[in-house]
N, C-alpha and C positions, 0 to 999 in steps of 0.2 A: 052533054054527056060524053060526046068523043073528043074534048077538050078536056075534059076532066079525066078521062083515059090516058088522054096524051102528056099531058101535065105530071098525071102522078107517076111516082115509080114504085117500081116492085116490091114490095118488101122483102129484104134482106135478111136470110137467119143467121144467125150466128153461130159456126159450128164449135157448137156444144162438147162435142167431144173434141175438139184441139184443147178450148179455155178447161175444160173439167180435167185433161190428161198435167195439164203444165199447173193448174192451179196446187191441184192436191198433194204433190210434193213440194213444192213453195211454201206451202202453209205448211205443212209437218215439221221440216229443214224450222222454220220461225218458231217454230212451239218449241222444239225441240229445246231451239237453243236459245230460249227463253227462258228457262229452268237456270238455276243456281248452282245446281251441282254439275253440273253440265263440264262447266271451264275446270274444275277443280279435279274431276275424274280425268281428262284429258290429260292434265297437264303432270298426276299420278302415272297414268300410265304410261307416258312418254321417257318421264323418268326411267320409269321399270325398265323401261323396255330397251332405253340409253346404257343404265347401269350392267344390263346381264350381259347385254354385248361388249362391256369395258371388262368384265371377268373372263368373259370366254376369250377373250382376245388375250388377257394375261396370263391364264391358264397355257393357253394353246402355245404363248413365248416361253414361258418358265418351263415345259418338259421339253422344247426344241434347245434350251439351255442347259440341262438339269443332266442329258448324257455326255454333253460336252466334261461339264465338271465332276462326273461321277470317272470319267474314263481320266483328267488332269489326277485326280486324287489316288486313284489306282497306280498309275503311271509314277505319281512320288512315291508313294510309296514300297514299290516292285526296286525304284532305283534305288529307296532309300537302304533296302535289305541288302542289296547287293554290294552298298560302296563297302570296302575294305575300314575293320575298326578303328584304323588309322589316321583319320586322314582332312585335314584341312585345305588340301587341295597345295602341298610344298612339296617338293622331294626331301626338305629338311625333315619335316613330321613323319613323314614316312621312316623315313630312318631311324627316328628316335625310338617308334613302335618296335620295328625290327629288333632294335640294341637293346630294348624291354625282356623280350621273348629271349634274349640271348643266356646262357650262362657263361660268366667269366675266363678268360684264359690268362693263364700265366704272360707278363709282359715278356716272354723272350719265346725264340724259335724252341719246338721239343727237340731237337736236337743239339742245342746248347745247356753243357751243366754249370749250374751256379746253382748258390745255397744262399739262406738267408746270413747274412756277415752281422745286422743289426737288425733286433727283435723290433713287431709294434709294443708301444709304451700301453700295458692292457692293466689298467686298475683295477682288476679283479683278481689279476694275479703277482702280488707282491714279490714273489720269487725272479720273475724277469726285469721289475722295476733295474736292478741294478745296471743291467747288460744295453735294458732301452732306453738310457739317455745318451743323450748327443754334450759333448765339449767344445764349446768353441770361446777360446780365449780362457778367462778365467768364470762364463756360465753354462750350467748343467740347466739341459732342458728334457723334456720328454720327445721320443721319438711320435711323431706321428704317424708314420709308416713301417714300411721293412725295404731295408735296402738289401737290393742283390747284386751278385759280384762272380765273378767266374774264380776258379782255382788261384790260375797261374796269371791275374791280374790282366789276363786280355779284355780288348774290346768284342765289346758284340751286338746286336741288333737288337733294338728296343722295337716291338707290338705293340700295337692295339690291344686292349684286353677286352675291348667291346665294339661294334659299331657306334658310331657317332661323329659330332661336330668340332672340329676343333675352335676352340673357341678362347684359346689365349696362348700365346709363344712367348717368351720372356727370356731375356737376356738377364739373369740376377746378379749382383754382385756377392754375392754370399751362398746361395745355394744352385749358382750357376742357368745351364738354359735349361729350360721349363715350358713345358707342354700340356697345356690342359684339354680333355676331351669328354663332353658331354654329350651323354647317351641318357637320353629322356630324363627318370627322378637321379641317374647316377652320373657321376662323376667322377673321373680317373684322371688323376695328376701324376708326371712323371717329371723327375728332375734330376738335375748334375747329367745333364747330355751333352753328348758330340753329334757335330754333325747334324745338327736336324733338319727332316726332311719335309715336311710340311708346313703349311701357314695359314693364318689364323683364317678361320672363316671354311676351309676346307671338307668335304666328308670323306673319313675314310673308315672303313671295314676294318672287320675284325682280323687281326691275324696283320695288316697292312705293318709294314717297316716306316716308324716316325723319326727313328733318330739311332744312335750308338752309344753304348754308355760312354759317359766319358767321368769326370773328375769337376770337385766344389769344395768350395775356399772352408764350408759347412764341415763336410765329413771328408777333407782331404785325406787323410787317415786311412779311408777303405780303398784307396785308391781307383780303377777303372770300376765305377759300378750304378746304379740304376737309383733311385728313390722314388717308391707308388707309392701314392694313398691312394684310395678310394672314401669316397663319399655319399651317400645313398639320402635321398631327403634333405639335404644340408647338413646331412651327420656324418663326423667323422667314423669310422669304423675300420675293423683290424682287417685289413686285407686278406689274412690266410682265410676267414670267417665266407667266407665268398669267393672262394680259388678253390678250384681240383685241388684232390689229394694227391700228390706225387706218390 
């Protein structure tokens, strides 16, 4: 009997509440995710939950962006009111605007008198036909211009009649040196010159001194004197039609 005491041992319980606390979530967690919809809900919502944070994150760039380019579009535009109608960014273009706005002056100083000596050739009015053609040799041509000339055959100072470019000098054989100046749609030719004072490519102002009348193998005839045209669009036109009235 006290062998059999000795021998056996105690019986051991097993604590019931350790295996009952660890089991029964064990087993819920396995049921759980024994189910079918299980994986499928998961992977739904991981989605969602991926996708809202890719909005909010792009959201939250596009308005840290959106005052950058709201203040860039402002900013043209403020500049854009401001720049001058003129203007390609030349001092050539500029000028041409200028000579736009300008009204024409007579090519000579107001202090020098000279009168028209030869009419423009104006096809509207057949009365002057006779006096505005030009002789040279044995052809009558139409005058394109009006030539001026002082009294008493002096020289004198050939003007600008607009701001602009000068944009062609010419030595002619026949209607002598020639000075062309364009100011934006117009354009002002001046020939039978002395003395010219400018060169091609130059800008000069209104009222500037380009040359001195001088004399042309063309209208040797009028002796010291001036020949304008004017040009407007590529059209020839009557000088007087766009000059002050004396």
């Amino acid at each position: 009997m006290n062998e059999q005491n000795k021998n056996s041992k105690p019986h051991e319980e097993t604590p019931k509440t350790v295996q009952g606390d660890s089991a029964v979530p064990s087993s819920s967690w396995k049921k759980a995710l024994s189910k079918r919809w299980v994986f499928p809900a998961a992977y739904l919502a991981a989605a969602a939950i991926i996708l809202t944070l890719v909005w909010v994150y792009q959201d939250a760039s596009q308005k840290m962006l959106n005052p950058q380019e709201e203040a860039t579009t402002v900013s043209d535009s403020v500049q854009g009111s401001e720049k001058p109608a003129a203007t390609e960014g030349n001092d050539g273009e500029a000028v041409e605007v200028t000579a736009n706005a300008q009204s024409m002056i007579w090519p000579v100083a107001d202090d020098v008198a000279v009168s028209i000596v030869k009419p423009y050739f104006d096809e509207t009015n057949p009365d002057s036909h006779q006096e505005a053609m030009v002789q040279y040799n044995d052809t009558f041509t139409p005058n394109m211009g009006i030539d001026l000339a002082a009294a008493d055959d002096t020289m004198f100072e050939v003007r600008a009649a607009l701001t602009g470019k000068v944009t062609r000098v010419e030595n002619h054989p026949v209607n002598g040196n020639v000075v062309e100046i364009t100011s934006g749609d117009t354009k002002t030719v001046y020939q039978s010159l002395n003395e010219v004072k400018v060169k091609e490519g130059a800008e000069v102002k209104q009222g500037d001194s380009i040359a001195t009348a001088g004399r042309s193998e063309l209208e040797k005839d009028l002796g010291n004197h001036v020949h304008f045209e004017v040009y407007e669009g590529g059209k020839l036109v009557n000088p007087v039609s766009v000059l002050p009235q004396k």
